[in-house]
C-alpha positions, 0 to 999 in steps of 0.5 A: 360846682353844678353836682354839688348844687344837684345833690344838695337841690335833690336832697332838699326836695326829698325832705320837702316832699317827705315832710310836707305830708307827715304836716298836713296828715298831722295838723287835719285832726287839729281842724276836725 
């Protein structure tokens, strides 16, 4: 099931994309 792949492939980069950001804005005021 390729499309089922597909789909859960393109979720997966949407949650990393989404969150790896909101980590790092939110671990930067930790260093400073």
């Amino acid at each position: 099931m390729p499309h089922r792949r597909d789909g859960f492939l393109v979720i997966a980069a949407a949650v990393l994309l989404t969150s790896f950001p909101v980590v790092i804005w939110y671990r930067k005021p930790a260093f400073e």
